[in-house]
C-alpha positions, 0 to 999 in steps of 0.5 A: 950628723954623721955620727948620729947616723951611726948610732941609729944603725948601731941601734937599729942593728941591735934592735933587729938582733933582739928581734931576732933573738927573742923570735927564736927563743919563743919558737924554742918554748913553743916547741918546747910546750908542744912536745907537752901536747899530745898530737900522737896519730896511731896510724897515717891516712897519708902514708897507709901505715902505722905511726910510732908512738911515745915510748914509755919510759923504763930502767931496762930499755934505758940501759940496753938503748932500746929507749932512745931507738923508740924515741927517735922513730917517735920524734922522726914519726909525730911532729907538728906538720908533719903531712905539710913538710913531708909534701913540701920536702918531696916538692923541693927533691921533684925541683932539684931532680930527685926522683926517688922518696921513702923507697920509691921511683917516681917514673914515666907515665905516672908509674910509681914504682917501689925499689927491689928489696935487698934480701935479709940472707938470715931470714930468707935462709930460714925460711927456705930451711923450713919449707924443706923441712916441711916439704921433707915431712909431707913427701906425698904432698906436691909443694910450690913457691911462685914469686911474683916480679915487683913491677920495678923488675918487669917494667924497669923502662918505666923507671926513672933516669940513673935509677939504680935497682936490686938484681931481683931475677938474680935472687929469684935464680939463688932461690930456685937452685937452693929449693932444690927437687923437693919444692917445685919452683914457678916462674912467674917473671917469663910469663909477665914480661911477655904481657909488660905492655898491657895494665899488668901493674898499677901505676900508684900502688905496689900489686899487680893488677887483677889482670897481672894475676890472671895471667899469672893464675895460668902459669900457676894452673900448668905448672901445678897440672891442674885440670883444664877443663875446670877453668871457666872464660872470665870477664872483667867488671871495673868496680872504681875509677877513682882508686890511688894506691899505697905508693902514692901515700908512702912516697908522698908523690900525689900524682893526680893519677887515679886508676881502677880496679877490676874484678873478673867474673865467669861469663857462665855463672854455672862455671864457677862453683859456689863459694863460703867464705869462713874467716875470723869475722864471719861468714860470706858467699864472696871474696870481695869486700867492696865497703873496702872501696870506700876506705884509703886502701881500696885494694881491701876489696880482695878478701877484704883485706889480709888475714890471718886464716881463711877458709874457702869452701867450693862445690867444685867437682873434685877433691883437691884441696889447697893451703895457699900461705900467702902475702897479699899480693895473691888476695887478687889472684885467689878467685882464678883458683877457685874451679880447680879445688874443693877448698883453699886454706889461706894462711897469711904468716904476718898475721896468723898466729898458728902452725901450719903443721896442726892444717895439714894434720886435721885437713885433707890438704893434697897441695901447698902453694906459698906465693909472695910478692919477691919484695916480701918474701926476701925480708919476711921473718914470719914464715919459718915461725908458722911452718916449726913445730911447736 
């Protein structure tokens, strides 16, 4: 008896090793069969931004290694599942503790806060070196950088416990000393760290809120000396309650939260001048897009997204007339500058194709503004390509 037990354990333990066995070599063809399947997405819905895609094979990416760099972003960005292990592993790092996911802290009260970037020195000097080269080629022509705070900077409380950040104000002051006095430098961090307890940030995306960049349109008009007289009183309309913003999808971290977004009118109509707006899709008399309310990234409404060239034309009662080279962190803060000029340029160098020397030759242009989120500007390797020559 004892020794049939024994073999029916031998025999069953065999018989569980087969199982075993065979489960794993089919999950083996499976997913064999499934790298033959064409599952690709262009773009995620979930993460707001594009996907790799299956690099097509060629002797000379296969000799410098470029091959396999492409193919290991396509395998790390298209498997099956991929949206349900993401959240799963983001649920298990919220179990142990972990409060940080693809650059972003989840913080206090629903704050999703975006890590401070570390400067590329290669580029930021670049870009530096060519707008003084720029500045030195129009002399007459006043030249501003402001650089917007992340929120992790102005509401570092938020952040989670033993969160660990990047200096930013320390590179900001690098930035302002290697200017010099030929570029005028706009501190924009004093005036929003004195107004870090209103809704100057949104909790799930990376902007700054519309009233963030109100309050910074008027450090912007003292600083540049515009006319005061000009500035109309504004107040807000709230034109969503529901939107979540792109922290809360490149993180993975769904909140629940929803926010909203305000747009900030003239209480006098007859203040605020009449507008065109002239970009690569048309024509309009707004600045906002609101079928952009609709879509993943309702932050869209402004400007109806980024561009690369739009052209501003107003009835304002002056001449002056603005190139503002920008990321999109100022898509919001574009209607506060509107009273003050006869037309503004936009320039956004990640999609424009351009230089910007050929504006200033066929344009009356009598300022220049570049204004960039401080995460941006750091890493950005497209603004000293639109100011060269050539």
């Amino acid at each position: 008896m004892k020794r049939k037990r024994q073999k029916d354990f031998k025999s069953g333990r065999a018989y569980r090793r087969k199982t075993v066995a065979l489960v794993f070599f089919g999950l083996l063809v499976l997913i064999s069969l499934l790298e033959l399947i064409p599952l690709e997405q262009d773009f995620s819905q979930k993460e707001n931004r594009p996907l790799a895609t299956r690099p097509k094979f060629s002797l000379e990416q296969a000799a410098d290694g470029s091959f396999m760099e492409k193919y290991e972003a396509f395998r790390t960005d298209q498997f099956l599942g991929r949206n349900l292990w993401v959240s799963l592993k983001n649920r298990m790092d919220l179990l142990i503790g972990k409060r940080e996911s693809n650059g972003v802290f989840k913080g206090k009260d629903h704050y999703l806060l975006e890590a401070i970037a570390e400067a590329d020195q290669e580029k930021l000097e670049a870009n530096l070196e060519a707008i003084g080269d720029f500045r030195a080629k129009y002399e007459k022509v006043p030249v501003y950088l402001a650089l917007a705070p992340n929120a992790a900077n102005i509401l570092s409380d938020k952040l989670p416990r033993f969160a660990v950040t990047k200096d930013q104000e320390g590179m900001f002051r690098s930035i302002s000393q290697e200017l010099g006095e030929g570029v005028a430098w706009v501190d924009l961090s004093k005036t929003l760290a004195a107004h870090k307890k209103e809704e100057i940030y949104y909790r799930t995306d990376s902007h700054w809120t519309t009233l963030g960049a109100y309050y910074a349109s008027q450090q912007l008009a003292e600083s540049m000396q515009l006319d005061g007289t000009k500035t109309p009183k504004w107040e807000k309309y709230v034109v969503t309650n529901i939107f979540t913003g792109d922290l809360s999808l490149k993180s993975g971290y769904q909140t629940g939260y929803q926010e909203s977004i305000y747009i900030y009118t003239a209480k006098n109509e007859k203040e605020m001048p009449q507008i065109v707006v002239d970009a690569k899709e048309g024509k309009t008399s707004t600045l906002y897009d609101r079928t952009k309310l609709k879509e993943m990234d309702a932050y869209g409404l402004f400007l109806g997204g980024s561009k690369g060239m739009v052209n501003i034309r107003t009835t304002a009662d002056t001449t002056d007339r603005l190139l503002l080279v920008k990321d999109s962190y100022a898509n919001c803060l574009i209607p506060f500058l509107v009273p003050y000029f006869r037309e503004i340029i936009v320039i956004d160098p990640e999609f424009y194709e351009g230089n910007l020397n050929d504006i200033m030759e066929e344009n009356k242009i009598s300022r220049v503004l570049f204004l960039y989120s401080g995460n941006t500007f750091v890493q950005d390797d497209k603004i000293s390509g639109v100011l060269r020559d050539g």
